[in-house]
Each structure stands twice: as C-alpha cells, then as structure tokens.
N, C-alpha and C positions, 0 to 999 in steps of 0.2 A: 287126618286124612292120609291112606296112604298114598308115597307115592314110587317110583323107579316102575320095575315088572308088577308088583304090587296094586298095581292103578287099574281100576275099574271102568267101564263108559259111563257107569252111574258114578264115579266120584269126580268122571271130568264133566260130567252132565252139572252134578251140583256146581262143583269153582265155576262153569261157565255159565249158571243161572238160566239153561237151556235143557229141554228136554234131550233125553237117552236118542230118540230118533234123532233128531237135530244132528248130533255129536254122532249118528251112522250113517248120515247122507254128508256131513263133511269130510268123512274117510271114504266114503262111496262114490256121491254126486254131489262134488262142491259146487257144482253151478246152478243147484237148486237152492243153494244157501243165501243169505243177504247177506252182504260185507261185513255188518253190524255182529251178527253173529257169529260166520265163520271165525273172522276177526281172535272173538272172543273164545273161541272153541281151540282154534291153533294154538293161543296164549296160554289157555290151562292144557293142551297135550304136553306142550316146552315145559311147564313149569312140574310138573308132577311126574314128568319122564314117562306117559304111557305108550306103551309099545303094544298093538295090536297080538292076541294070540298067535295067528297066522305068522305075523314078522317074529315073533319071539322065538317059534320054533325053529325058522331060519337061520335066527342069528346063533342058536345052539348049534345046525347043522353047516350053521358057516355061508350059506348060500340062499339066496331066492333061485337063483336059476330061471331070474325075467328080467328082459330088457325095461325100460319104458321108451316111450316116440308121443312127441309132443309135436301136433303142427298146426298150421293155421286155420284148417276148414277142411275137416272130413268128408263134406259134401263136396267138395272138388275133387274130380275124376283122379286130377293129377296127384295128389296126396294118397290118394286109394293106392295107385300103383308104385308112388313109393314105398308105402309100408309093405305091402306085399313082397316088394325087392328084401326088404330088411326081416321080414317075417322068412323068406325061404334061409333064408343064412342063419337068423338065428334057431331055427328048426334043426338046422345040421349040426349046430353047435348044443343040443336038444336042451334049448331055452324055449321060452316062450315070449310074448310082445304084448306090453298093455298099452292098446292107441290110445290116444287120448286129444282131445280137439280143444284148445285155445280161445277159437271162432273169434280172433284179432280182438281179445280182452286182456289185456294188460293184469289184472287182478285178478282173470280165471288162469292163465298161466300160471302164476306166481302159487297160486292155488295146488294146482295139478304137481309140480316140481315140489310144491308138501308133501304130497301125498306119494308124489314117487320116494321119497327119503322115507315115510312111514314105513312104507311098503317094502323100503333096503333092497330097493332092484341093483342090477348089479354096474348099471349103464344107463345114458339116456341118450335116444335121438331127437334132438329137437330143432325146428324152424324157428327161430327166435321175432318173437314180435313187439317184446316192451326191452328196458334195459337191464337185460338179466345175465349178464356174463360172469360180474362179480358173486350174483349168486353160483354162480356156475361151479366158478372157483373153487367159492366153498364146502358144496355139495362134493368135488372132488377131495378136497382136503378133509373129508371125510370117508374119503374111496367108490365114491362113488362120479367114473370120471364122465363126460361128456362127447356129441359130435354135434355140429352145427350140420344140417342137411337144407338144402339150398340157398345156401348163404355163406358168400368165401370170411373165413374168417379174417376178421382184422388184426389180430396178432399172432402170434406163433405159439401162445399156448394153448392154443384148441387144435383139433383137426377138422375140418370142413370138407364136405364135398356139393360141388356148384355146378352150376354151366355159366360160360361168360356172356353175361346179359346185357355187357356194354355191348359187342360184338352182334347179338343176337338183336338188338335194337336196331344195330347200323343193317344188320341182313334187311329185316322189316323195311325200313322207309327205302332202301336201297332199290327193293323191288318192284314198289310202291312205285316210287320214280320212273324206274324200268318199263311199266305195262302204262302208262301217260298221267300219271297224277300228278298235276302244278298246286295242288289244294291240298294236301293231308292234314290230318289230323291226329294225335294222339289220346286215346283214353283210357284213364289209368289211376287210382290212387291205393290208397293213403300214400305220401313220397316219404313217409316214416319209416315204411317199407324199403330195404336198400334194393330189393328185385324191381322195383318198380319205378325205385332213380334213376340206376341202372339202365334199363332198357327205354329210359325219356331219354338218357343224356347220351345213348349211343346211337338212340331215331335223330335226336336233335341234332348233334354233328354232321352226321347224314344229310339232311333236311340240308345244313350250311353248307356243305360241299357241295350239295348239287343245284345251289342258288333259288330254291325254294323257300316259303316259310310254312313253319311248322303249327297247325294252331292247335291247344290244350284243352281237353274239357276231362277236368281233375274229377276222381270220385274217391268216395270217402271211405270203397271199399270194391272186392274185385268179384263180386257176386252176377250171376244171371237176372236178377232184376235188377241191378244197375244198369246194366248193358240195355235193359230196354226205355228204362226211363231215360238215359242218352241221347238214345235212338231216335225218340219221340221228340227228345229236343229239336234233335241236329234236321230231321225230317220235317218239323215246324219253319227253318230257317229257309230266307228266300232263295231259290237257287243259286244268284250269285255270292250269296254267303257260305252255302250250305260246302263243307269238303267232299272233293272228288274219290276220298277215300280215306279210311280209315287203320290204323294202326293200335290195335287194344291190347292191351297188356297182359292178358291171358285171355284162353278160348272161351272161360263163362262170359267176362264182358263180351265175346266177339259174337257168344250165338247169342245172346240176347238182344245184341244191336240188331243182326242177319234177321231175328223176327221182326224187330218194331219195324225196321225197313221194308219188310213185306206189307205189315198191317196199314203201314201209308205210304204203298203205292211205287218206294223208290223202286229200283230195279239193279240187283247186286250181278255182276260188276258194273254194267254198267253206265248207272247212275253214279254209282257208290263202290269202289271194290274195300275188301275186309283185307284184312290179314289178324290171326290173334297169335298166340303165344301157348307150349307146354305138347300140341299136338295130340290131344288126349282121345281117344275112343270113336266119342261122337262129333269130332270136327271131322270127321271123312263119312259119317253117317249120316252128316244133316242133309236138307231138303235142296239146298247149296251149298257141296263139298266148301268146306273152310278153310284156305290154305292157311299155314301155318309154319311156324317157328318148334320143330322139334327140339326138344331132350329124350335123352335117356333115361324113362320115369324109375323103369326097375331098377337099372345099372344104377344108377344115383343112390337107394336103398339098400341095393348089394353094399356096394364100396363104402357107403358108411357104416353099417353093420360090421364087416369087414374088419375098419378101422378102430368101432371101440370094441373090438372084443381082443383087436392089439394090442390097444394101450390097457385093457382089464387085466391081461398076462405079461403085461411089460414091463422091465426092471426098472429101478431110478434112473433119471437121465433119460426120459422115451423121447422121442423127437416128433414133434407133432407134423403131421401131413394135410397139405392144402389142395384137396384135388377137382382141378377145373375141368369140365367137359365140354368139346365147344358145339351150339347148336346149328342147325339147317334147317333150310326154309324148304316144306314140301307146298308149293304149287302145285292149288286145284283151282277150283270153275269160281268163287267168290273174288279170284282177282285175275282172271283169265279172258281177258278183253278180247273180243274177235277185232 
C-alpha cells in the first residue's frame, strides 16, 4: 500500500475499513463523523503520511496562506465579532481564515486542530475548551504556532489576548448592589470554562463585600435556551426565594432568561433586573435594552491575529504576550429601577 505523498483516500479508505466519503467528511466535516471512525481514519492518515493534494501543493509553495480560529460556539454573536476582528487583519496580511466551531466538544476540537495541521495553516486562533495546550505545543514544534483568544494564558508560552473577567464579575454584582438588590443570583456554566470561574469568583467577592449572599444556578452550557429553562425555574420559585436579580454569564443566557421572565409574568427590572456579559448586538436591540458587561469583540480578534502573525515572523527567543483588556458595564432599562 502506498504510503508518504504517494497515499490515496482510497488507500486510507481501505487501512481504515471505511468508505472514500467517510475519510472526505473527516477532512471536511469532522463532526459529522462517529468517534469510532474518525478515530480510525486520523490513525491510517498518521500512519501512511497522507497529505491532501491541496496541502501538498502548499508545502511545495512553502505556504497555506490561512489562518485557522477555533472557538466555542459560532452561533454566539460574540465569537461572530471576534473572528471578523481577526479576519480584517489577516485580510491585510492577504491570508485567509478557516472558522471553525468546537460547540464545547472536547473531541470535536481535538478534531478540528487535525484538520488545521492537515491543512498546514500557518497559525491558529483558538478559545480553548478541553486540555489542549500540550497539543498546542506540539502543533508549534511543528511550526505551526498558536494564540489563545479569550482566555489569559497560564504560562508564558503562549500569547493570549482576554478581558479581565474577575474584574468584570466584580463590575456585575457591584451594580446589581448599586440599583437595590439584597437577593442576586449568578447563572452560569460549565466552571470547566475559566471565563465563567472567572466572572463567579469576581461576582462572589463582590457579593462578600457588600454583605449580601450570592445564590448559584450552575448550567452546563452558555446557550439561549438555557437561559430560558433558568428563567422558568427561578419564575416558578415563591417570591421570597425567587432573586431580586440576576447576573448571567454572557448575553445568550441573559436574553433568554429576559424572555422566560416575560412569559411568567415577572417584570424586568423591576421584579427582576438582568445584567449579562460580551455586550453583543442584540443586548441593546432587545424588547428590554440588556445592560451589560462590555468587551472589545473586534479589538480582542485584531490583537490576536495581530500577535500570531508576530510570533509566524519571529526569530528564536519570541517572547510571548499576554494582553488583558479590561471591561464596563453599559447600563440600560433591564436594570434601571425607577
């Protein structure tokens, strides 16, 4: 069988007991694949060394001349508008950008960072959501280096670019406080997530300073229908249980709590005032302006982009950069109590 350049999809189709499609939806659309197979398809590309036409021509020419960007959930506004930050920069640099979406899957990740090494992009941005740094590493030790995008790194051989989400936590319940809430509440998960420790454990300090308690209704993901099945909880709970407001951890949990509140009855602010997180688009377009916790969506995608097209041209010795941006709360009418 051969293998190196030599390697066919039908000779990795055969080693991997999988049809020829199978083996061009795992180079294509690995999330259409079952673990079982991809699995098995990644195993025979390693072993046989096949390298896609596309990539081969590349590596002749020396260049993809494409980024990749790996992040949590495409369907969040706020990811939208980083990639676009990182799309205009590498536009100038006349790259191109393959997004690619995660959707908080550990093994579609891991997936996708395959397929950006098939592919010999020249870079990647990514949000990290399972433990992939060590792959990180390696994919660099390969040359192909890396940036973490909303998430400070934790050691200095990456460069990161963030906003400080302890800080950004403490703004939230701070405000909370500020317009009469003795009840808050925080809603928020996975806390696998360090954005989402983060912004608990800078509410929660908060919360301690200002001699209130804080209470928790943890999710297991940061989606607009989680925010309503919260909603419909915490709306169920007798009034004096129910929080006099709320602190969610980004804007889709916050609009989708703002609707289930409607649908029973509460009245935002106030019954209930919001605050969410990110500041994206339609938190100032909703039916009840959303106040919020800004970032900088573009600027965060600039400045990463920015960074690894530094460290792509940088001699031995680069020095890696950790760049924090810090957030502010824009008050609107979801917590603006007459």
């Amino acid at each position: 069988m051969p293998s190196g350049p030599g390697a066919k999809l039908t000779d990795v189709a055969a080693l991997a007991r999988v049809s020829v499609g199978t083996v061009s939806n795992v180079l294509n659309r690995p999330d259409q694949v079952s673990f079982d197979k991809r699995t098995r398809v990644l195993a025979a590309i390693e072993e046989l060394g096949f390298v896609r036409n596309e990539s081969a021509r590349s590596l002749r020419s020396g260049s993809t001349r494409s980024l990749g960007m790996l992040v949590l959930d495409v369907r969040n506004p706020f990811f939208t508008d980083v990639a676009l930050g990182a799309e205009n920069v590498a536009e100038d640099h006349k790259h191109s950008l393959i997004l690619a979406n995660s959707a908080e899957d550990a093994g579609r990740e891991q997936a996708y960072l395959d397929l950006f090494e098939q592919q010999r992009v020249q870079g990647v941005l990514i949000t990290p959501f399972g433990q992939v740094l060590q792959r990180l590493e390696r994919m660099r030790d390969r040359g192909i280096p890396s940036v973490l995008v909303d998430r400070l790194a934790s050691t200095d051989q990456f460069c990161s670019v963030s906003v400080d989400d302890v800080a950004g936590g403490a703004t939230a319940l701070e405000h909370l406080v500020s317009v009469g809430s003795v009840r808050p509440a925080f809603v928020g998960g996975p806390f696998t997530l360090q954005q989402v420790e983060d912004r608990y454990r800078g509410a929660a300090d908060a919360a301690t300073r200002a001699g209130v308690p804080l209470q928790l209704f943890e999710t297991p993901d940061l989606k607009f229908e989680r925010g309503r099945r919260i909603g419909d909880l915490i709306g169920n709970l007798q009034p004096d249980k129910r929080p006099d407001a709320v602190f969610a951890a980004n804007d889709q949990l916050a609009l989708g709590l703002l609707q289930s509140f409607a649908a029973n009855g509460l009245r935002v602010p106030e019954d209930i005032a919001i605050v969410g997180f990110d500041d994206i688009d339609f938190a100032s377009q909703s039916s009840i302006p959303l106040s919020s916790i800004s970032q900088p969506r573009q600027l965060i995608g600039e400045r990463a982009a920015q960074l690894l097209f530094e460290e792509i041209d940088a001699e031995p010795g680069h020095v890696h950069s950790q760049v924090v941006f810090t957030p502010e709360l824009v008050a609107r009418q979801s917590t603006l109590r007459r």
